[in-house]
C-alpha positions in Angstrom: -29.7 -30.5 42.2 -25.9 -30.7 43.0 -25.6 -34.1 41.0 -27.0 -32.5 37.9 -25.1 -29.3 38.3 -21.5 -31.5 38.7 -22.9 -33.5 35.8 -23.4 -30.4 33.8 -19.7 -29.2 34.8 -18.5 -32.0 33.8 -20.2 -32.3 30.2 -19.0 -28.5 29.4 -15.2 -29.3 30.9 -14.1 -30.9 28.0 -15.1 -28.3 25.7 -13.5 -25.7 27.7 -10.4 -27.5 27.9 -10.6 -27.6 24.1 -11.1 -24.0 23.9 -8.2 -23.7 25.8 -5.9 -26.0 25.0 -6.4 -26.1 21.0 -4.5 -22.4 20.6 -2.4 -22.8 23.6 -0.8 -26.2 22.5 -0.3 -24.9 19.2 1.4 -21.6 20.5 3.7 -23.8 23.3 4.6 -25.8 19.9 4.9 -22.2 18.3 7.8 -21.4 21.1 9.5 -24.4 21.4 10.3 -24.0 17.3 14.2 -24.1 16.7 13.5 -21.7 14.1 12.3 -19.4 16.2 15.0 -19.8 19.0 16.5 -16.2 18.2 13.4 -14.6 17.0 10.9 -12.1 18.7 7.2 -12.8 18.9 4.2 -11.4 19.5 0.3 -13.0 19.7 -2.8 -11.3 20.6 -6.1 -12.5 19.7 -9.7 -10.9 22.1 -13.0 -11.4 22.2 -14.9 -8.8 19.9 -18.2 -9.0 22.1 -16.6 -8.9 25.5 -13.2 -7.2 25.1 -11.2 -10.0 27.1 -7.9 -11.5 26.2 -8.6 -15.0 24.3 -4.7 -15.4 24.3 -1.4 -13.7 24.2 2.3 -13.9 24.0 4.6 -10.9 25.2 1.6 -9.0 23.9 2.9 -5.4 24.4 6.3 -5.7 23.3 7.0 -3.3 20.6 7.6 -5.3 17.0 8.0 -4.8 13.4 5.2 -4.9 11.2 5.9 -4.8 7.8 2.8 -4.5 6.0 0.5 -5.1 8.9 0.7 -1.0 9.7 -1.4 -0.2 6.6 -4.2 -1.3 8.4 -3.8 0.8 11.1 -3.6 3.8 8.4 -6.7 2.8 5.9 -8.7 2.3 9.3 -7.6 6.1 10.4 -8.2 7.7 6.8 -11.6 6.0 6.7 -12.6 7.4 9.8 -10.3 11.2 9.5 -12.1 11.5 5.4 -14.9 9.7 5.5 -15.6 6.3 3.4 -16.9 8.4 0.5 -14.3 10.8 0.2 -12.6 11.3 -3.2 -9.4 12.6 -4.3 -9.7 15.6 -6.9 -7.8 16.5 -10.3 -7.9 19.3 -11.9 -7.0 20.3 -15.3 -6.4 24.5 -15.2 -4.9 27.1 -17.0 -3.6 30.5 -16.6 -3.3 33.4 -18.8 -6.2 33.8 -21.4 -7.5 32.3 -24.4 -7.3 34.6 -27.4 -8.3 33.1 -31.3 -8.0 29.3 -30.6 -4.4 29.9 -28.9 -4.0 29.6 -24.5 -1.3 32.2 -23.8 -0.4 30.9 -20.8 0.4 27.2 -19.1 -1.7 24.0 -18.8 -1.4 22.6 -15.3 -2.5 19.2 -13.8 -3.2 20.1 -10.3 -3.8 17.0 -8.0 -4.4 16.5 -4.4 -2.8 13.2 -3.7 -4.8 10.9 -5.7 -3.1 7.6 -5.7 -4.8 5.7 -8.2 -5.1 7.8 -10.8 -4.1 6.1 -14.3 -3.5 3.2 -12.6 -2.5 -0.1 -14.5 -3.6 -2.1 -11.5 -6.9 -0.8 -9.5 -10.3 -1.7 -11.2 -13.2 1.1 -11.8 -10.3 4.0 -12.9 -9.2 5.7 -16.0 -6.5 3.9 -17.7 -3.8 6.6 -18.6 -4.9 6.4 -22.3 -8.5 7.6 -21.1 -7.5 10.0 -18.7 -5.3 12.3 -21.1 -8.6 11.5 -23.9 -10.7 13.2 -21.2 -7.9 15.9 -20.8 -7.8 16.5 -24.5 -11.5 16.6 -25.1 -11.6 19.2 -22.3 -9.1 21.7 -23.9 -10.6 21.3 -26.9 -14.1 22.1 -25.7 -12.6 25.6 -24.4 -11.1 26.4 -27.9 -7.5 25.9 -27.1 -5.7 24.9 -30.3 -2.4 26.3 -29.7 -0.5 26.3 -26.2 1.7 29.1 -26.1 3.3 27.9 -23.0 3.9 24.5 -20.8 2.4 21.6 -19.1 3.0 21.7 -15.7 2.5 18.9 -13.1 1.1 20.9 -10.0 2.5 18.4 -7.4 2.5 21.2 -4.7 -0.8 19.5 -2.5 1.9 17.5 -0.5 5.4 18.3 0.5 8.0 17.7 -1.9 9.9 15.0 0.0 8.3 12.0 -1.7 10.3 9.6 -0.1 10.2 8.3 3.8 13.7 8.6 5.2 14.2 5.6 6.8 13.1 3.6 4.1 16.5 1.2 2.6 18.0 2.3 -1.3 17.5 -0.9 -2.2 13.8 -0.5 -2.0 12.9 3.0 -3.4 13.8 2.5 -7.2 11.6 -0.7 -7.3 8.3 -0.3 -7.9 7.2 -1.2 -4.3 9.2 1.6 -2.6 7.7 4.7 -5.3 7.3 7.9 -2.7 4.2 9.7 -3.2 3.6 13.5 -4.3 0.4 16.1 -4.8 0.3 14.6 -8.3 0.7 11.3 -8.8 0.4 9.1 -11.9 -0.1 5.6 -13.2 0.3 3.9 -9.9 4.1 6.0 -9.7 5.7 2.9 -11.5 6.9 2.1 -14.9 7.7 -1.0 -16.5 11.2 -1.6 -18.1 10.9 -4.2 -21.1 14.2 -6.3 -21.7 14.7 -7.8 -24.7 16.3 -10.9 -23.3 19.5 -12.5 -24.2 20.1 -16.3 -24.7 23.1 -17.0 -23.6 23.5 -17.8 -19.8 25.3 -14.7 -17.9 25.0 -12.3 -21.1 23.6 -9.1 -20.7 19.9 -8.6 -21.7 19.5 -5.3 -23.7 17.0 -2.7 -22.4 14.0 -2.1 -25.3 11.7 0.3 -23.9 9.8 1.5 -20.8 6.1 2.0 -20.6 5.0 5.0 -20.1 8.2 6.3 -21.9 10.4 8.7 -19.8 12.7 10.0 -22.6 15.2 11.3 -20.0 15.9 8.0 -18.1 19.7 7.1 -18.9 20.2 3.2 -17.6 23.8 2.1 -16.2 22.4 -2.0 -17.4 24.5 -4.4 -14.8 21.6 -6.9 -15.2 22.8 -10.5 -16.5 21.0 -13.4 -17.9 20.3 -16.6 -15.5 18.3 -19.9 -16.3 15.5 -19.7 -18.2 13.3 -20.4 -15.7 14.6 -18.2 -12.9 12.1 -15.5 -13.3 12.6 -11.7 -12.0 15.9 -11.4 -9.6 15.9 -8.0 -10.9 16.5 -5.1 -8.6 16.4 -0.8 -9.9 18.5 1.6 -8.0 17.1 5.3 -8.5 16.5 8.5 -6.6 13.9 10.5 -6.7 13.8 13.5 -9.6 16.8 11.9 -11.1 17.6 10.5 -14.9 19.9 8.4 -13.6 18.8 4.6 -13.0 21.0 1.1 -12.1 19.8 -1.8 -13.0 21.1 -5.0 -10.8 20.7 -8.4 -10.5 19.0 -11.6 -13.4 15.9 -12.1 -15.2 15.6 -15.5 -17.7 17.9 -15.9 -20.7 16.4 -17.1 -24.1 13.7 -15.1 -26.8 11.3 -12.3 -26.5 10.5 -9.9 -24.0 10.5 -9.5 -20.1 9.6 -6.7 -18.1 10.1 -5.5 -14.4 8.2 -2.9 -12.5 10.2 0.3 -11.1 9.4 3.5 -9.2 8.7 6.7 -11.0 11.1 9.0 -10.5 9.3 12.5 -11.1 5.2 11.3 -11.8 4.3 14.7 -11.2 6.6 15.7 -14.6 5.6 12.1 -16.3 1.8 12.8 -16.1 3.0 16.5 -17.5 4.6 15.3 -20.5 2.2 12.4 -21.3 -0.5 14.9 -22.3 2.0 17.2 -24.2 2.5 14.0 -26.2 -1.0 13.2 -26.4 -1.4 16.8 -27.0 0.7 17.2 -29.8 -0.4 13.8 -31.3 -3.9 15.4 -31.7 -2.7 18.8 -33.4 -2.6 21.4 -30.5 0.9 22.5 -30.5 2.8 23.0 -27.0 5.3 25.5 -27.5 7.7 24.6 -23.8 9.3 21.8 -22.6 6.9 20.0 -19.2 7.3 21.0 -16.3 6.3 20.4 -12.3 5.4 23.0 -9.5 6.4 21.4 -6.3 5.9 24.0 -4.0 3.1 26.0 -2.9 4.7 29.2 -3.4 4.5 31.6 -6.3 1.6 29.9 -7.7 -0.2 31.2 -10.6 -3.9 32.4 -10.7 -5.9 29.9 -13.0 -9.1 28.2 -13.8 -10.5 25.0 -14.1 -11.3 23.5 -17.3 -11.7 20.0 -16.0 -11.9 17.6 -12.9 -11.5 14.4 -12.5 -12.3 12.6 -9.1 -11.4 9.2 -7.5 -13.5 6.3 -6.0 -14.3 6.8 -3.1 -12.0 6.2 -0.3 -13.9 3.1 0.9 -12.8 1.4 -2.5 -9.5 2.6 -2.3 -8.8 1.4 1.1 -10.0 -2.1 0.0 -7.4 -2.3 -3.2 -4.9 -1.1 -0.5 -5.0 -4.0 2.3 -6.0 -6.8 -0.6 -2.9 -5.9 -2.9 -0.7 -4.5 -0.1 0.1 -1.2 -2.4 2.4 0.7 -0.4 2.3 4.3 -2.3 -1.4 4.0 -1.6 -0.9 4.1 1.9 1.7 7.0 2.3 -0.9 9.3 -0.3 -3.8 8.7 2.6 -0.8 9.9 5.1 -0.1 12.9 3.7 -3.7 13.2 3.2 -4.8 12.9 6.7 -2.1 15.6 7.5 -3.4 18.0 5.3 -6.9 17.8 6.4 -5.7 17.8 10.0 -2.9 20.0 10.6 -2.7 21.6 7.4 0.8 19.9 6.1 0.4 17.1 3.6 3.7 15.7 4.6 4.8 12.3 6.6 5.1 13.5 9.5 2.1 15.6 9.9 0.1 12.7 9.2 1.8 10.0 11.5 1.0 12.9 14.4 -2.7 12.8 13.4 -3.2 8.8 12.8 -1.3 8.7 16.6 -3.1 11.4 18.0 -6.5 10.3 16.3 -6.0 6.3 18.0 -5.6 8.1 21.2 -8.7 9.7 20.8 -10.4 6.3 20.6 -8.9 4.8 23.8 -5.5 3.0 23.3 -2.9 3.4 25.0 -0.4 4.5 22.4 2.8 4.1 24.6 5.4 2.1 22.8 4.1 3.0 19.5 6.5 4.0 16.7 4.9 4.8 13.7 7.5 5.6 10.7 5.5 5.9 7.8 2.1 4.4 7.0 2.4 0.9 5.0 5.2 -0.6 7.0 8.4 -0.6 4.5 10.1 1.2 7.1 12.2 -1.3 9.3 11.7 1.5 12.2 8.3 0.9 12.9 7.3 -0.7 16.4 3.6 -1.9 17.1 2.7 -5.0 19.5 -0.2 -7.3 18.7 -2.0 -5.8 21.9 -2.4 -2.4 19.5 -2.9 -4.2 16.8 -5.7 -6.2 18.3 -7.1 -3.2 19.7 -7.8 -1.3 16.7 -8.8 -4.2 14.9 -11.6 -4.5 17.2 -12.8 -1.1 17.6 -12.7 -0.9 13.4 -15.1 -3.9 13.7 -17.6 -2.4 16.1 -17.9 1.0 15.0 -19.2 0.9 10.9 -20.5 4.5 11.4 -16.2 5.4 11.6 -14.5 2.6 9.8 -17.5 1.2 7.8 -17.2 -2.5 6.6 -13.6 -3.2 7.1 -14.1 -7.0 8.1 -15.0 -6.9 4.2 -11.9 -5.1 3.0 -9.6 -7.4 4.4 -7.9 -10.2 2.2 -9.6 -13.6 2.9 -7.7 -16.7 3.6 -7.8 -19.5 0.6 -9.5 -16.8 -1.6 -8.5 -13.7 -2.2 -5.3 -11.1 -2.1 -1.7 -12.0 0.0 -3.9 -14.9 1.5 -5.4 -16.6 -1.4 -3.0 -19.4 -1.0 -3.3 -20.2 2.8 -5.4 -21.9 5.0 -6.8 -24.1 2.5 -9.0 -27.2 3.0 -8.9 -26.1 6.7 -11.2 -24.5 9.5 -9.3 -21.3 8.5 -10.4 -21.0 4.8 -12.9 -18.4 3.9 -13.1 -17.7 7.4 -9.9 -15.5 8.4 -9.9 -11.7 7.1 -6.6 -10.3 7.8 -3.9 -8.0 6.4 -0.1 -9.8 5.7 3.2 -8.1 6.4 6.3 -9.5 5.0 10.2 -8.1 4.9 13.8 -9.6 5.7 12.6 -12.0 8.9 9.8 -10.4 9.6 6.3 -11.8 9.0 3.1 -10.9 10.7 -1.2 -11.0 10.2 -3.2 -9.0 11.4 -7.1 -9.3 11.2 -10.6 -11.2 12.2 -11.2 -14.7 13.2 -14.6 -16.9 13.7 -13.9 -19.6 16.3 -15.9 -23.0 16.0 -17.4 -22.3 19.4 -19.0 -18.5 17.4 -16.3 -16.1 18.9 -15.7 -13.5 17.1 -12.6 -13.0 17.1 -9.6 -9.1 16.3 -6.3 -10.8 16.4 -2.2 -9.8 15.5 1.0 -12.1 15.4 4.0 -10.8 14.4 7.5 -12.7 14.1 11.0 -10.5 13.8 14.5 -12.2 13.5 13.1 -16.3 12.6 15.9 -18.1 11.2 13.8 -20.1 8.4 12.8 -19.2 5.1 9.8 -16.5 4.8 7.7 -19.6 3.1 7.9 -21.7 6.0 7.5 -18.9 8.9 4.3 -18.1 6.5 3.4 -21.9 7.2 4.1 -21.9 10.7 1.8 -18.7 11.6 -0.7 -20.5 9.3 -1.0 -22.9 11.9 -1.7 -20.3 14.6 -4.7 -19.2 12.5 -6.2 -22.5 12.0 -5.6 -23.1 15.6 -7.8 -20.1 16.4 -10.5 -21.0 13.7 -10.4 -24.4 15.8 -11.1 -22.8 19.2 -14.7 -22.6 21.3 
């Protein structure tokens, strides 16, 4: 009886010290990396099923996330509005209708959708369709003549459509657009050079698309080698006309274009269907316009409304594609569900108070906004790991997230990693990226059938962003290897 239980032991010992040893040799190998000599780190990875640590370094020190925090914010939207919930449009008037002419104003209410017109996200109206489906809709109540303005009703949210601690070299470029009640077309533009062949000449700006007739561009942009692609950066604030344009695209023929950050969509989506208006025959007799407060608002009625996928769908495009305006509209929209404030900070009190609801201890969490372009954000992997598992284990709350996650070697910021590996196919997980900072955050399958929530996160590495991408690579294929 003893002989064949030692025997047994001693059959199962080498599999457990593989299970062991395979992440822990690679995360000894992970410290002792000269890159990392000044850096901060941060590893958590538990057992789904059981709740225990698989492994950890300094998991509850406070880090940087970059990207990584949107999943703490599509997880707490899914749960706050529900998987199905929608975001709402509505096309309304005031005043009366009186012999084919509206005497009174047009407005184009919203409530925070982020994806409405957008270029990007599949299964919406492009911003061509939308304003045909506005059109159609004003013509169907007999309005021929506007003897008034549009008006962007951007009031849902607060009118500070920019985080504060986010950098000014970020918010003019299309990854740092702020959010408002109403925005439109993904709150971006694109700015279409007509490039210029010699090397360090200026390129000449052609057009923008949509076109913003009031943008006036200081052009400081010069030409680099032809196959240099976009060094571009766009230096605006939000409501102004007034845009810088800094840094290289390619010299030689033909167009380029860059993406930038809307500076007013609320007044963009407000002059779009004047144009489109005025295209078709119904005369608008006022400039556009926005309403960006709540107060003084007029009495209307609805002529028209438009809804969004569900939030489910949204939340997917968000995490796969890393869209950071996405993630700030589900804020705002969490705080005005909850505490009746569509701003920043009313959300990031109910996404805190709501995770403390479920359990975690939220002590040493710093939450600045919610997709992670704020450098003031702390999280450690312990949180992150946390929430990653209760998101898996509760699909009544959170639904399928495992499935809205990016997947390594196939789809989203990981289609290129983990390839040819135990990893591939097999890691879900949501990237972050900034100046030295680099983190995942996601699900695991070990070889041994674990189910595994895991976070790493890397602040101050001393290598390029390619190879500390490379490095923590290794850490995931390491856990894909483990019993």
């Amino acid at each position: 009886m003893h002989k064949i239980l030692w025997l047994s032991l001693l059959l199962s010992f080498p599999l457990f010290l593989t299970a062991q040893t395979k992440i822990e040799a690679a995360l000894k190998s992970f410290e002792k990396d000269n890159d990392l000599k000044y850096a901060s780190i941060g590893f958590c990875a538990i057992d789904i099923q059981t709740n225990q640590v698989y492994a950890q370094r300094a998991p509850r020190k406070a880090l940087v996330p970059a990207s990584s925090m949107k999943v703490i914010t599509t997880g707490a939207a899914l749960a706050i509005l529900g998987s199905d919930y929608t975001f709402k449009t509505f096309l309304e008037y005031s005043g009366s209708i009186s012999n084919g002419t509206l005497n009174g104003n047009l407005y184009i209410r919203g409530t925070g959708d982020p994806s409405l017109a957008s270029p990007i996200m599949d299964d919406v109206l492009t911003k061509e369709a939308l304003m045909a489906a506005f059109v159609a809709a004003i013509r169907k109540a007999g309005i021929r003549r506007i003897n008034g303005a549009i008006v962007g009703d951007g009031s849902f949210f607060d009118d500070q459509v920019l985080v504060s601690t986010w950098q000014w070299g970020d918010i003019g470029n299309h990854y740092g657009a702020g959010t408002s009640g109403l925005n439109y077309h993904d709150n971006l533009y694109y700015i279409h050079f007509k490039k210029a062949k010699e090397y360090g000449a200026t390129p000449r700006v052609d057009h923008t698309v949509p076109n913003i007739p009031q943008l006036k561009f200081n052009n400081q942009v010069t030409s680099a080698g032809s196959r240099s692609g976009d060094n571009a950066y766009v230096y605006s604030a939000p409501y102004s006309s007034e845009v810088t344009l800094r840094g290289t695209i390619p010299k030689g023929s033909g167009l380029f274009d860059i993406k930038a950050a809307t500076p007013d969509p609320s007044l963009l989506c407000a002059q779009e269907l004047s144009k489109t208006l005025i295209a078709g025959g119904i005369t608008v007799s006022k400039k556009s316009t926005t309403q960006r407060l709540l107060k003084n608002k007029a009495t209307t009625r609805i002529l028209y409304t438009y809804s969004s996928p569900p939030l489910a769908a949204i939340c997917k495009h968000t995490n796969e594609a890393s869209r950071n305006m996405y993630c700030e509209a589900m804020l705002k929209a969490i705080g005005a569900k909850t505490k009746g404030i569509g701003s920043t900070e009313s959300g990031i009190a109910a996404v805190t108070d709501f995770w403390r609801s479920r359990g975690l201890d939220m002590a040493g969490f710093f939450m600045k906004d919610g997709c992670g372009l704020s450098a003031r954000n702390g999280v450690s992997t312990k949180t992150f790991a946390e929430i990653m598992r209760k998101m898996y284990i509760d699909k009544n709350a959170f639904g399928d997230f495992y499935n809205q996650m990016a997947i390594a070697g196939r789809t989203g910021t990981l289609r290129n990693m983990c390839r040819n590996s135990s990893a591939e196919n097999n890691v879900r997980a949501k990237s972050g990226s900034m100046n030295r900072i680099r983190s995942y955050t996601g699900f695991v399958t070990t070889k041994g059938g674990k189910k595994l929530a895991f976070s790493m996160i890397v602040n101050n590495y001393s290598c390029s962003g390619y190879m500390m991408k490379k490095k923590l690579e290794t850490l995931m294929i390491a856990l894909a290897e483990s019993y």
